[in-house]
LOTIMAR-237018 format. One record per atom (N, C-alpha, C): residue in one letter; x, y, z. Coordinates in steps of 0.02 Angstrom, whole numbers, plus 32768, in hexadecimal, padded with zeros to 4 digits. Layout:
AXYZ/...
This chain:
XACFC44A7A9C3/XAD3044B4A9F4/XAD504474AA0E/XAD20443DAA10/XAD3E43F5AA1F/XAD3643F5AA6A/XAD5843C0AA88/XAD5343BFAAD5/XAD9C43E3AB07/XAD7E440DAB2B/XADA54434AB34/XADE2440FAB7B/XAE274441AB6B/XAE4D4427ABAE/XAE344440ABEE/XAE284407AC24/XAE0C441BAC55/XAE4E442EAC82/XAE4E445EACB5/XAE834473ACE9/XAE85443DAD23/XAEBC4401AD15/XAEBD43E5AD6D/XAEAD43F1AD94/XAEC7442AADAD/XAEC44435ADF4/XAE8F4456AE10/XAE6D4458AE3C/XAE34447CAE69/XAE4544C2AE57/XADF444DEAE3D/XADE44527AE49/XADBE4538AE6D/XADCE4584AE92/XADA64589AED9/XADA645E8AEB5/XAD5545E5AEBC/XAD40461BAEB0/XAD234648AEE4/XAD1B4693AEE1/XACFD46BBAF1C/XACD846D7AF0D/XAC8946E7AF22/XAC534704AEFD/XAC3D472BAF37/XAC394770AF25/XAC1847B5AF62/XABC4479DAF6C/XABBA47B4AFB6/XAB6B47BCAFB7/XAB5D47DBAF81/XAB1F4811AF78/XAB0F4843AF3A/XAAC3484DAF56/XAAC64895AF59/XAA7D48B5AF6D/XAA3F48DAAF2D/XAA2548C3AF15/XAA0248DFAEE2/XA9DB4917AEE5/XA9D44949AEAE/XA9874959AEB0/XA9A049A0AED7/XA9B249AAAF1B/XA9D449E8AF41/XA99C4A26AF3A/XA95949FAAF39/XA91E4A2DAF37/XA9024A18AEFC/XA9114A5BAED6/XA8EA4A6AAEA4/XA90E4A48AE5C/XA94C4A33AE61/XA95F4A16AE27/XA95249D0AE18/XA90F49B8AE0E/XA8E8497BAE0E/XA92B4962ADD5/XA9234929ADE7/XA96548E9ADB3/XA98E48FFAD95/XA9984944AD9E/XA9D44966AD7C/XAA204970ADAB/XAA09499AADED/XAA4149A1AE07/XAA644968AE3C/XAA924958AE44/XAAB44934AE89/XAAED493BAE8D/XAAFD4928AECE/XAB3D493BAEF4/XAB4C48F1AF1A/XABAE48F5AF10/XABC148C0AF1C/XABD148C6AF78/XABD04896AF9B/XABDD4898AFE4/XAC124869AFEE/XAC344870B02F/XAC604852B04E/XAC604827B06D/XAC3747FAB05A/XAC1447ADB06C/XAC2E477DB03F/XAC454732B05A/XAC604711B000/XAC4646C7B01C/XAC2E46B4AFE8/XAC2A467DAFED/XAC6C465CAFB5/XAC84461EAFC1/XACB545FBAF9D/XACA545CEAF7E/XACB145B0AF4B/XAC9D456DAF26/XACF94549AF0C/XAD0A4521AF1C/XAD3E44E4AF05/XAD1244A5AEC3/XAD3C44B9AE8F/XAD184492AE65/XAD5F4469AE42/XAD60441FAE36/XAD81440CAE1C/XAD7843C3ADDB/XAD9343C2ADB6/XAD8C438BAD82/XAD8F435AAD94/XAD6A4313AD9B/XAD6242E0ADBF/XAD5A42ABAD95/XAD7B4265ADA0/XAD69422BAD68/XAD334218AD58/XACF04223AD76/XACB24219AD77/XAC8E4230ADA3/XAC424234AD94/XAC1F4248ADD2/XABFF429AADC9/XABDD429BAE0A/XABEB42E1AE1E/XABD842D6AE83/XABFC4300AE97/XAC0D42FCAEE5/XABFB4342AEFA/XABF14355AF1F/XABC4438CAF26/XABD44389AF81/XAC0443D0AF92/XABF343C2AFE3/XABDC441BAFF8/XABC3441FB03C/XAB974472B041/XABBA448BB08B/XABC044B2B08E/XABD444BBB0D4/XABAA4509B0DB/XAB944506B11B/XAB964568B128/XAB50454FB10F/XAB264586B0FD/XAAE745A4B0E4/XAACC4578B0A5/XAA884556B0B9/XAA744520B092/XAA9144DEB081/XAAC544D1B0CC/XAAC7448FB0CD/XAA9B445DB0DA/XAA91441EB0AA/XAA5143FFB0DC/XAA184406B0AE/XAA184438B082/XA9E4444EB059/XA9F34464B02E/XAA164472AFFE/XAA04447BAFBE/XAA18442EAFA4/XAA03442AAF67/XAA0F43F7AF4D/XAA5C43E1AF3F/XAA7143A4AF3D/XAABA4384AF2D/XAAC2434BAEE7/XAAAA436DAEC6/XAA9E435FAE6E/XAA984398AE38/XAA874377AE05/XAA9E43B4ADCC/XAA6C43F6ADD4/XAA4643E2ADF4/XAA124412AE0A/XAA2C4459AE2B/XAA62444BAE53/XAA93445CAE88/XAA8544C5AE54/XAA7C44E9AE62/XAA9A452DAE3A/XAADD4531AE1E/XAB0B452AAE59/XAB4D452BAE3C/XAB584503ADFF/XAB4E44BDAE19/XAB59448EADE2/XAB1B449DAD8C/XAAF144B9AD98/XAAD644C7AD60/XAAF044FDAD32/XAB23452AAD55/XAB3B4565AD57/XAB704556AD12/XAB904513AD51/XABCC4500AD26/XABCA44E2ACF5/XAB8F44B8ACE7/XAB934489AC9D/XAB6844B5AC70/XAB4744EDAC81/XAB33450AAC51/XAB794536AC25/XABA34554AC45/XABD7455DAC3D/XAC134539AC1B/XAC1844FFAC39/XAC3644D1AC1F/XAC3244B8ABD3/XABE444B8ABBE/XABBA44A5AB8B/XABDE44E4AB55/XABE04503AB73/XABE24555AB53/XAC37455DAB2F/XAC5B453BAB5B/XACAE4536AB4D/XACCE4501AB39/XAC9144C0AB2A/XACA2448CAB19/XAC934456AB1C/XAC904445AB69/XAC644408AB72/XAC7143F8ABAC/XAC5343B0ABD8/XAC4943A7AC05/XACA44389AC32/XACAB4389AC72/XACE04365AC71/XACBA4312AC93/XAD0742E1AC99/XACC4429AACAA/XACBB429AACEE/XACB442C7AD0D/XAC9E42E2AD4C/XACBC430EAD69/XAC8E431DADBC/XACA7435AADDF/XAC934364AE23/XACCB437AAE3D/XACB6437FAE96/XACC043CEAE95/XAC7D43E5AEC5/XAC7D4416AECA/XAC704425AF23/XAC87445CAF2B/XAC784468AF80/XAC7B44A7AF8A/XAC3644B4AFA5/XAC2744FEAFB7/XAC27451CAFF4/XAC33454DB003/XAC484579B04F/XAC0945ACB05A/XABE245BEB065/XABBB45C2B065/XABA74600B0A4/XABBB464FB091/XABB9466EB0BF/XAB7C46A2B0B4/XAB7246AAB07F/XAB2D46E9B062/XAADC46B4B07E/XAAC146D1B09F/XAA8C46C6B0C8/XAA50469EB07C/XAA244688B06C/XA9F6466EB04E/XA9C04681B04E/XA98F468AB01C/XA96546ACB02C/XA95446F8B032/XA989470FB041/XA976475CB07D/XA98A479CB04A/XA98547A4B002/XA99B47E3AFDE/XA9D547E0AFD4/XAA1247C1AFF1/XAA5C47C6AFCB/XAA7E479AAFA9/XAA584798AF86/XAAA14776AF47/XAA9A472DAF3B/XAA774717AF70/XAA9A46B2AF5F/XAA90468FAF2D/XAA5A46ADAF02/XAA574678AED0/XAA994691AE91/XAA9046C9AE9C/XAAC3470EAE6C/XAB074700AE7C/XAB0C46DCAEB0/XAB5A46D1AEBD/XAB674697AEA1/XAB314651AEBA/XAB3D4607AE8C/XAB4445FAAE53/XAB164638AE34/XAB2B4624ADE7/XAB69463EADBD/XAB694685ADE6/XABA6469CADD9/XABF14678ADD8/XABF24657AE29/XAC284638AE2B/XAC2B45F5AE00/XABF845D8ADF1/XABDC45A9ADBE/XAC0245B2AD92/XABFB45EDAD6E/XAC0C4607AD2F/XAC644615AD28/XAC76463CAD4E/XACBB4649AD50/XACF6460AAD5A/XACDA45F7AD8F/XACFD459FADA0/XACED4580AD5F/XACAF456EAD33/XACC0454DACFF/XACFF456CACCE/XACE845A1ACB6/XAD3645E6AC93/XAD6945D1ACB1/XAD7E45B7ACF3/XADC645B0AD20/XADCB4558ACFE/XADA34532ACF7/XADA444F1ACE4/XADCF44EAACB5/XADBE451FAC81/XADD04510AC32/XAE0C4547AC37/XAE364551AC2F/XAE684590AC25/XAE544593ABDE/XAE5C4575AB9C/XAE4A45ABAB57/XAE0745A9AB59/XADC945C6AB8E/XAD9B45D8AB88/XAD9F461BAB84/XADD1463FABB1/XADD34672AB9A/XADC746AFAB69/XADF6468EAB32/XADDC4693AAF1/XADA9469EAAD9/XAD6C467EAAFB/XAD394670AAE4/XAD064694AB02/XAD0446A1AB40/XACCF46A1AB6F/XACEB46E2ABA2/XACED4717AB76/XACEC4754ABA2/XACBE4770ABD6/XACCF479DABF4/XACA147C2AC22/XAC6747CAAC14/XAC6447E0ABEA/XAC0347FAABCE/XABE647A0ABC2/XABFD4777ABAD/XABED474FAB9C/XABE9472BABDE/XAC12472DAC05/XABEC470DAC48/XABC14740AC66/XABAF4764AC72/XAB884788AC86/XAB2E4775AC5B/XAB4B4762AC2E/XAAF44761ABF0/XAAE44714AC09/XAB0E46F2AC16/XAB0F46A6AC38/XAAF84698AC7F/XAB1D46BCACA9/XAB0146E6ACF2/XAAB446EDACF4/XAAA84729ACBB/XAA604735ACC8/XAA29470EAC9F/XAA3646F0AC69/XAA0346B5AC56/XA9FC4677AC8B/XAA2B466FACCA/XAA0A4640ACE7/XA9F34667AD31/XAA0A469DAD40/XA9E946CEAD82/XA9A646E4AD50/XA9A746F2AD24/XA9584714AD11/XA9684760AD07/XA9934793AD2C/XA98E47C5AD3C/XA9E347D6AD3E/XA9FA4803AD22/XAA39482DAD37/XAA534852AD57/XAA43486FAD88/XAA484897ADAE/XAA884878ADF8/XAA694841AE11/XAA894819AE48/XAAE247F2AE23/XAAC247D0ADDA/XAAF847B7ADBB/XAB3647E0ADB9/XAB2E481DAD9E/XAB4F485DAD74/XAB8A4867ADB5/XAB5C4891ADF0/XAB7B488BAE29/XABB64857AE58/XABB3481BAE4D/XABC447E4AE5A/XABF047E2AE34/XABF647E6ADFA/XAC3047D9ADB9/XAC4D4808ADBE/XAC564839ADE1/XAC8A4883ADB3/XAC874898ADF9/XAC4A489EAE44/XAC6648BBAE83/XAC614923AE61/XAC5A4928AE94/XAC5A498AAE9C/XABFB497AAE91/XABEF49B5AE62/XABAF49D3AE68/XABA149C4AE27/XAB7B499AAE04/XAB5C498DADC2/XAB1249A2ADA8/XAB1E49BBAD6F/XAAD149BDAD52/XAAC8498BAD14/XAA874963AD1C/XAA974931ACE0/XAA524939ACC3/XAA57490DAC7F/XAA0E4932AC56/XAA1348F9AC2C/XA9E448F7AC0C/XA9DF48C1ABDF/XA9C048D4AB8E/XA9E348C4AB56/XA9C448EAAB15/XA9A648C5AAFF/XA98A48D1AAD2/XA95848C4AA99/XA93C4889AA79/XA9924862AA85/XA9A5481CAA68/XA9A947E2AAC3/XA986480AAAFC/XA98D480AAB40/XA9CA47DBAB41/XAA0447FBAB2F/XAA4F47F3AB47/XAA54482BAB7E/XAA874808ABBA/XAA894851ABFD/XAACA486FABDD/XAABD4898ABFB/XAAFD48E4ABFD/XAB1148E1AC3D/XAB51490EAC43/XAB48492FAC8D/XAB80494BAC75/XAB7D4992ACB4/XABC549B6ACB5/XABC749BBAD15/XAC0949BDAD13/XAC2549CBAD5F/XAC2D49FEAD69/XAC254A0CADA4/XAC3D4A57ADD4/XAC4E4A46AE1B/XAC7B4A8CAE15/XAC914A7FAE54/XAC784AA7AEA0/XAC534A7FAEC7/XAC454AB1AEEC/XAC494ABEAF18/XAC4A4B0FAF3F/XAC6D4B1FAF66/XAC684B0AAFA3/XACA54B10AFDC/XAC9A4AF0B020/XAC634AFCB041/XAC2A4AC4B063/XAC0C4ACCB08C/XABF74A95B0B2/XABE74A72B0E2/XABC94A48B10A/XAB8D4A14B0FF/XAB8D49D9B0DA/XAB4D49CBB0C5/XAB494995B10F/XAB0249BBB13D/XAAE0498AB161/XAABD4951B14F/XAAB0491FB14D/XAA8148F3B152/XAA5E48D0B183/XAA1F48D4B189/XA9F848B4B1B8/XA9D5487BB1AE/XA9F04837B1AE/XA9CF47F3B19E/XA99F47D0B1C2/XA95C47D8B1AF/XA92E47A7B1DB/XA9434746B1EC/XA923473FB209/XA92A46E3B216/XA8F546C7B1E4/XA8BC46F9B1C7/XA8A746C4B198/XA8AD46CCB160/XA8BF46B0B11D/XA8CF46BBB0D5/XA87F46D7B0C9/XA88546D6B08F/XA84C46F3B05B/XA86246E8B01D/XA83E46AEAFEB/XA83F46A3AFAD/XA84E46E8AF7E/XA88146DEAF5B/XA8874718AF15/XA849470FAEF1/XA84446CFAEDB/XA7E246C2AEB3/XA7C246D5AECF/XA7B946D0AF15/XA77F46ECAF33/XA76D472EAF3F/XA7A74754AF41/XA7AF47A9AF40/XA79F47CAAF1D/XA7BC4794AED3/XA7B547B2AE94/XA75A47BAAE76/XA7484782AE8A/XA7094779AE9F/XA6CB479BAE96/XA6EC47E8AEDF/XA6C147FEAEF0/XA6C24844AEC5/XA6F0483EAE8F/XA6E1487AAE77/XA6AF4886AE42/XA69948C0AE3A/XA66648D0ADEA/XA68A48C1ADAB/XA67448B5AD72/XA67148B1AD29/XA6924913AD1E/XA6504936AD4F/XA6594976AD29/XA64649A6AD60/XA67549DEAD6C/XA68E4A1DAD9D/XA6644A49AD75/XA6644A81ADA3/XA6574AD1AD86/XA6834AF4AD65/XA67C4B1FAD26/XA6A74B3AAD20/XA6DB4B52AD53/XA6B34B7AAD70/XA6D04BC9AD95/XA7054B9AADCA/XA6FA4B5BADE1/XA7214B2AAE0A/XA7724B1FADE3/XA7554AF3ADA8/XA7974AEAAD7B/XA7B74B2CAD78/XA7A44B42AD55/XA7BE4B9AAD60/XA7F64BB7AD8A/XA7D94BB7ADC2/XA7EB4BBCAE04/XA81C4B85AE02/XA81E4B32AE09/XA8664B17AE14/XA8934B0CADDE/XA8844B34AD9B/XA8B04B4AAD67/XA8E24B72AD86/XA8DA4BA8AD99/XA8F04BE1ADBD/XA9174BDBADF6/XA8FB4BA7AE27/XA9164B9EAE60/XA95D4B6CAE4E/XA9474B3DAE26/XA9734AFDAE1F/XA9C14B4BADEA/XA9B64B79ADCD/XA9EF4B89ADB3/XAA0D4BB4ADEB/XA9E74BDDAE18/XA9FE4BEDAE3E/XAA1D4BCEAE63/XAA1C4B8FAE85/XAA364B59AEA8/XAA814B56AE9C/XAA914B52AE57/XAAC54B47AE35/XAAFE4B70AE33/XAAD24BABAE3B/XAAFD4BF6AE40/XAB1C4BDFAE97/XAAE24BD6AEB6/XAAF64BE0AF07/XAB274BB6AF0D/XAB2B4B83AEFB/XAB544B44AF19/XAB984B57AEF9/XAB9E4B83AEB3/XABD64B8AAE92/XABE64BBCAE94/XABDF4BE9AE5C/XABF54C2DAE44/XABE74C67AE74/XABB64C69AEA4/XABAB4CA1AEC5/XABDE4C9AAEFF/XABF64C48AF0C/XAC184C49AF5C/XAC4F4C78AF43/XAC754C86AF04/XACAC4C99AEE7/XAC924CE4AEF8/XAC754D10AECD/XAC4E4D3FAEDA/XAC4E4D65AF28/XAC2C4D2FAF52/XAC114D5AAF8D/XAC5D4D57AFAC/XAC9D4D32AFB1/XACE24D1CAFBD/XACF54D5CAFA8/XACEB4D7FAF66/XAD114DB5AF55/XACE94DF1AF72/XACAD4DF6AF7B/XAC8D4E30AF8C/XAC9E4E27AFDF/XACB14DF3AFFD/XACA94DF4B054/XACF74E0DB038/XAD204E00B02A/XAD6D4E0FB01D/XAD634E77B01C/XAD514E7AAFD2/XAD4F4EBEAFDF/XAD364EE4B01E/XACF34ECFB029/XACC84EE7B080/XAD154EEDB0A9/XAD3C4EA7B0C3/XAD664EA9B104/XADB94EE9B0E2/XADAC4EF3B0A4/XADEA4F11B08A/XADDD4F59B093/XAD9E4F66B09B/XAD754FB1B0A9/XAD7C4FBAB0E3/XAD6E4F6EB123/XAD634F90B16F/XADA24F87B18B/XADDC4F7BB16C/XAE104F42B188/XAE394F72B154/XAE614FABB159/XAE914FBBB116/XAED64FADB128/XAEEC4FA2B165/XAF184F86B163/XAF3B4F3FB173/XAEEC4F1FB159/XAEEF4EDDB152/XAEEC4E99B185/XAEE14EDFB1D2/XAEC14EB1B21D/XAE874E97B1F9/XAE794E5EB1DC/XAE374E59B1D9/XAE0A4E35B218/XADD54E24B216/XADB64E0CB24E/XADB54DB8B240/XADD14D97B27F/XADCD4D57B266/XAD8F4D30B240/XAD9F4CE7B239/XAD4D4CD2B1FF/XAD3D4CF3B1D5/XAD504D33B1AF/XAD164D35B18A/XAD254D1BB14C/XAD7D4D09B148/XAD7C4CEEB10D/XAD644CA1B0FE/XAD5D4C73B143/XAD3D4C34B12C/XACE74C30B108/XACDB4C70B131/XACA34C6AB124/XAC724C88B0E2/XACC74CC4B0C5/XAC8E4CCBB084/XACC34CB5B05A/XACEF4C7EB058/XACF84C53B023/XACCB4C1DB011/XAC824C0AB048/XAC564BDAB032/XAC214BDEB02A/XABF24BC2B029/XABA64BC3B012/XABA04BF6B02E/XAB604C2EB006/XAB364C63B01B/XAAE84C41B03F/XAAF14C2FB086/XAAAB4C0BB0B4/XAA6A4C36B0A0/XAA694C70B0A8/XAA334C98B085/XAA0E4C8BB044/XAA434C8DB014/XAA334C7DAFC6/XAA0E4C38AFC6/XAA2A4C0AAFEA/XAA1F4BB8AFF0/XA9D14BACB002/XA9D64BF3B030/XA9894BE1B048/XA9514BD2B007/XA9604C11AFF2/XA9334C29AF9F/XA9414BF4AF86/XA9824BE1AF6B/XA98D4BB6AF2A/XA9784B5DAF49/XA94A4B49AF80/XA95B4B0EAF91/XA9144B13AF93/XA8DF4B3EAF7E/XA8954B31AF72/XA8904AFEAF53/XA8474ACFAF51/XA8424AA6AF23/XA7DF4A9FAF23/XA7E74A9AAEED/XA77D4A85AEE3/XA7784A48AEB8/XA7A94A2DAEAF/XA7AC49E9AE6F/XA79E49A4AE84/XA7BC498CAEBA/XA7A5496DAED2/XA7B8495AAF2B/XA7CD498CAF47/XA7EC4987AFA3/XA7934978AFC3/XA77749A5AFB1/XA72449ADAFD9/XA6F74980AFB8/XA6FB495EAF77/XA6CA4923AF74/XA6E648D7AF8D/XA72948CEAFA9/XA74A488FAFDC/XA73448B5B019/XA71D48D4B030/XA71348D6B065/XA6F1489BB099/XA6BA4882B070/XA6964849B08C/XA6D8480DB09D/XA70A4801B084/XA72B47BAB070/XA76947E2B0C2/XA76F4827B0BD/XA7A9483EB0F6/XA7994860B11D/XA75D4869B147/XA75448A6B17B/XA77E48ADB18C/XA79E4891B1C2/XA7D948AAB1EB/XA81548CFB1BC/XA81B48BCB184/XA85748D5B169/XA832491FB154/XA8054919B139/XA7CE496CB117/XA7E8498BB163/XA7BA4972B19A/XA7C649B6B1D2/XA81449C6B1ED/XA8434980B1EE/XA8884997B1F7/XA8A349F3B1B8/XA89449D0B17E/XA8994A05B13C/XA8854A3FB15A/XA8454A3DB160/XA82C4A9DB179/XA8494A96B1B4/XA85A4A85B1EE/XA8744A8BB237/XA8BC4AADB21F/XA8E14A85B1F6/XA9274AACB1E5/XA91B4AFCB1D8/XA8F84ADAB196/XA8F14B36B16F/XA8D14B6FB19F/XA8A34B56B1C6/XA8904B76B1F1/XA8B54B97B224/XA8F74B8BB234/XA93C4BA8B258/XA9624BADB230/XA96E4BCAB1EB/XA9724BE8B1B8/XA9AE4BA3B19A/XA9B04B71B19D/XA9EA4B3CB186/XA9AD4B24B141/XA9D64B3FB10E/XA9C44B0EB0C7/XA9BA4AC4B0B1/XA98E4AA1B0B4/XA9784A67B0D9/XA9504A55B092/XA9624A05B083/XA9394A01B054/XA9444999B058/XA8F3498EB043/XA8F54936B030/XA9384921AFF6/XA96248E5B026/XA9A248D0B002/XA97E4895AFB6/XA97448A4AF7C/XA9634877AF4D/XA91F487DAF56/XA90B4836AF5C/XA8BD482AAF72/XA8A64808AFA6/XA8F2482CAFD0/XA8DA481EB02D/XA8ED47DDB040/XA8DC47DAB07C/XA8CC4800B0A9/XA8FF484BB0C3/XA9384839B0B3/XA9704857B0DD/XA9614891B0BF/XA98348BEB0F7/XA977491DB0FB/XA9AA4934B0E3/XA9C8495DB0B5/XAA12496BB0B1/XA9FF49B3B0CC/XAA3449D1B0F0/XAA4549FDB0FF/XAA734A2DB101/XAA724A6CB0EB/XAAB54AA1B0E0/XAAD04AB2B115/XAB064ACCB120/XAB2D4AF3B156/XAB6D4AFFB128/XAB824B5BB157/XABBA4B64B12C/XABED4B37B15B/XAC384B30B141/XAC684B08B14D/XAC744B16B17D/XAC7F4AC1B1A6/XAC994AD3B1EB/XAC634AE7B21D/XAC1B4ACAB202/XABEB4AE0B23D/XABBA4ACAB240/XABC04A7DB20B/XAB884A4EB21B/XAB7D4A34B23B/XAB944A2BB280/XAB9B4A04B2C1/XAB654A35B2EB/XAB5B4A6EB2D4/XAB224A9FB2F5/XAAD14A84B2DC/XAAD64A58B2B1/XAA7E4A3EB297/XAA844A0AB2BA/XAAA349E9B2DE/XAA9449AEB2F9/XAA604995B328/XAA5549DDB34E/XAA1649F0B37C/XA9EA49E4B34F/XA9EC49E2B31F/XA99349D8B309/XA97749A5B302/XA9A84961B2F5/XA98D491FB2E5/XA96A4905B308/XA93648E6B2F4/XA8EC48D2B325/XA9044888B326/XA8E5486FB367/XA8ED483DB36A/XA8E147F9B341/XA92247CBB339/XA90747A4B2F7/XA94247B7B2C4/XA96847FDB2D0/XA97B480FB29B/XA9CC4806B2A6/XA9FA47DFB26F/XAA4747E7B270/XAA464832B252/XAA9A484FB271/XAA954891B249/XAAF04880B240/XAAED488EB1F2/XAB2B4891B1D3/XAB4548BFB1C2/XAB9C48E0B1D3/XABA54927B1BD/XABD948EDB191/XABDF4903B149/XABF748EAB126/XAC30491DB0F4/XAC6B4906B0E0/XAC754949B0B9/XAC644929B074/XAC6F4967B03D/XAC604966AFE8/XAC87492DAFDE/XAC774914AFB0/XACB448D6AF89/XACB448F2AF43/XACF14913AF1C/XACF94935AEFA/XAD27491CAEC7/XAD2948BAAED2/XAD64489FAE9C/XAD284877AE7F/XACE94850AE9A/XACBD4822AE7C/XACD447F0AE82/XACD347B2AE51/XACCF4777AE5A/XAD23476BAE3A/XAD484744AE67/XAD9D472FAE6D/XAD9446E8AE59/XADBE46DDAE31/XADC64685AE37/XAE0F4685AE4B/XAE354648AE7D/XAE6D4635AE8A/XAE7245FFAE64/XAEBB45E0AE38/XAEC145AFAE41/XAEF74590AE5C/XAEFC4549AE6E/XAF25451FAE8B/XAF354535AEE5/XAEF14538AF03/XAEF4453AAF54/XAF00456BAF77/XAF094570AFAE/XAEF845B5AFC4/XAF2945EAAFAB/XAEF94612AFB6/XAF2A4669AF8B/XAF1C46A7AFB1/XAF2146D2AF76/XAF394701AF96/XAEE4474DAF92/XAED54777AFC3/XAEAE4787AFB1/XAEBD47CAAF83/XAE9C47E4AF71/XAEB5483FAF44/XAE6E4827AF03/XAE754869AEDB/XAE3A485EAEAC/XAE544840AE66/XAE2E4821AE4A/XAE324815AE06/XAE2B47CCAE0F/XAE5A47ADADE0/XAE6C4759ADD9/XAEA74740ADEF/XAEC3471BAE33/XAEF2470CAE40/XAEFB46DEAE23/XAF2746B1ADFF/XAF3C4678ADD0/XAF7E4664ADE3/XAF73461FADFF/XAFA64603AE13/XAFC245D6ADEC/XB00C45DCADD2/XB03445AAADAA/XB077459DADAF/XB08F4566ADA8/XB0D1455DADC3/XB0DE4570ADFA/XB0B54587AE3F/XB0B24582AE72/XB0BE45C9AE7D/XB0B84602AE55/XB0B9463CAE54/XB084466AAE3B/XB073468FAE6F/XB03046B4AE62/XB02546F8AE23/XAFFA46E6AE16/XAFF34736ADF9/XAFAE4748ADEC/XAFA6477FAE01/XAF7247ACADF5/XAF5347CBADA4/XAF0D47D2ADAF/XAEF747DEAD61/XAECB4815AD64/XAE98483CAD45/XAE664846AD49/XAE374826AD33/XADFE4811AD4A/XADCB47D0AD4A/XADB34800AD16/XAD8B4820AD17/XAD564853ACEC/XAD6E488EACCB/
């Protein structure tokens, strides 16, 4: 391929929180959030410059060590080659540590900002292919998938352990989050789990994790048309009663309950998160679908739309609580300075914008 043309000007990428796991769909399922951290990456005569702002300033490393920056020259490597340096500067708004996204966002944006570097990488380095890049340096697909594409992802890995994923879209509802003040290692979580479950367990979050899928998607459609018919029966000449259409165009809270079981691994972290385990049953226990965000600490929590500001009572002390909405475009790159927001790829040239679809 030879050494590739690098892009002048500064690229500034946007990467969603991302909640994994949503119970029972161990490293398979996640969902993108409305949290972004930013990364500005640009081609430099030498060096590498490295500045942090926001969340893990002060501490993560400011060398090649850096995630992002490993993100990007693995990438780079991948489309061509190195440039003779690079300043990079990160914004830094997805919490560390706590179940959403941060490492899933660094590499991500890692990855895409290098693709924005090279314009005929393109060519080269499609979607699936960043995504298989994504998850050989996260370990796991699930957080990546989400992060790259935004809505509701299921990702899997075959044979040849290259990831997959497909997107969905899913329907309106309220994702709470409840963030402790102290992190908890992903190694260390991961840790605490077994080699080997019970059948009748796996079983069980086989079942739950497809049900999940239904709830969050296809049934909100469903119960939307069956509440439609119901108000067209009590209502014939079409007085209907206010709300009911916000409320059965979105998640079914009932179904959520069922489909948000988990035996895989929520109850063997228990040791590494008390407070987050008893926050979990305290929700479900006032019937709100409540489940460990990733591998914790943070709680994600359901509500239908427009009524997550009602779980806020529950947060124990210690705890931030985030009502966040879906992020349903994934990971945006801008180039050439500030832009514009909407989904896909904004691409700036000749001083005129245009919009793409990223994925």
């Amino acid at each position: 391929m030879g050494t590739p043309a690098f892009r002048p000007e500064p690229v500034r990428v946007r990467v969603p929180a991302t909640s994994a796991n949503l119970g029972p769909g161990f490293d398979a399922l996640g969902l993108a959030l409305g949290l972004y951290d930013e990364v500005e990456v640009a081609v430099a005569p030498e060096g590498l410059r490295i500045s942090v702002h926001g969340h893990g300033a002060g501490e993560v490393p400011e060398d090649d060590s850096h995630l992002v920056v490993r993100a990007l020259r693995t990438t780079l490597e991948r489309v061509g080659g190195q440039p003779p340096g690079l300043t990079l500067t990160c914004t830094n708004r997805i919490p560390h540590g706590r179940g959403m996204g941060s490492s899933a966002a660094a590499i991500v944006a890692g990855v895409v900002a290098a693709r924005a570097l090279v314009p005929e990488s393109a060519d080269h380095l499609d979607e699936a292919e960043m995504l298989a890049l994504a998850t050989k340096l996260e370990g796991h697909p699930d957080n990546v998938a989400a992060c790259l594409r935004g809505g509701l992802t299921v990702a899997w890995t075959d044979a040849q352990a290259i990831a997959h994923a497909v997107r969905l879209e899913p329907a309106p509802f309220d994702p709470v989050l409840f963030v402790p003040e102290t992190p908890v290692s992903t190694h260390a979580a991961r840790g605490l789990l077994p080699a080997l479950v019970p059948h009748g367990d796996a079983a069980l979050n086989a079942g739950r994790a497809a049900l999940l899928v239904a709830a969050l998607t296809s049934m909100a459609s469903r119960e939307a048309d069956r509440a439609s018919r119901e108000a067209d029966r009590a209502f014939p000449e079409g007085d209907r009663a206010p709300g009911n259409g916000s409320r059965a165009g979105g998640v079914d809270i009932d179904l959520l309950m069922a489909a948000t079981e988990d035996r895989l691994h929520q109850s063997y972290r228990v040791p590494a998160m008390p407070g987050s385990a008893a926050l979990v049953a305290d929700l479900r226990a006032h019937g709100h679908p409540a489940v460990v965000s990733g591998a914790g600490p943070t709680v994600l929590a359901f509500a239908h739309a427009g009524q997550g500001e009602e779980l806020r009572a529950h947060a124990p002390e210690g705890y931030v609580v985030h009502l966040l909405p879906l992020d349903r475009s994934g990971a945006r790159v801008l180039i050439g300075g500030a832009g514009n927001e909407g989904a896909g790829k904004d691409v700036v040239e000749g001083g005129e914008a245009r919009s793409e679809r990223f994925c």
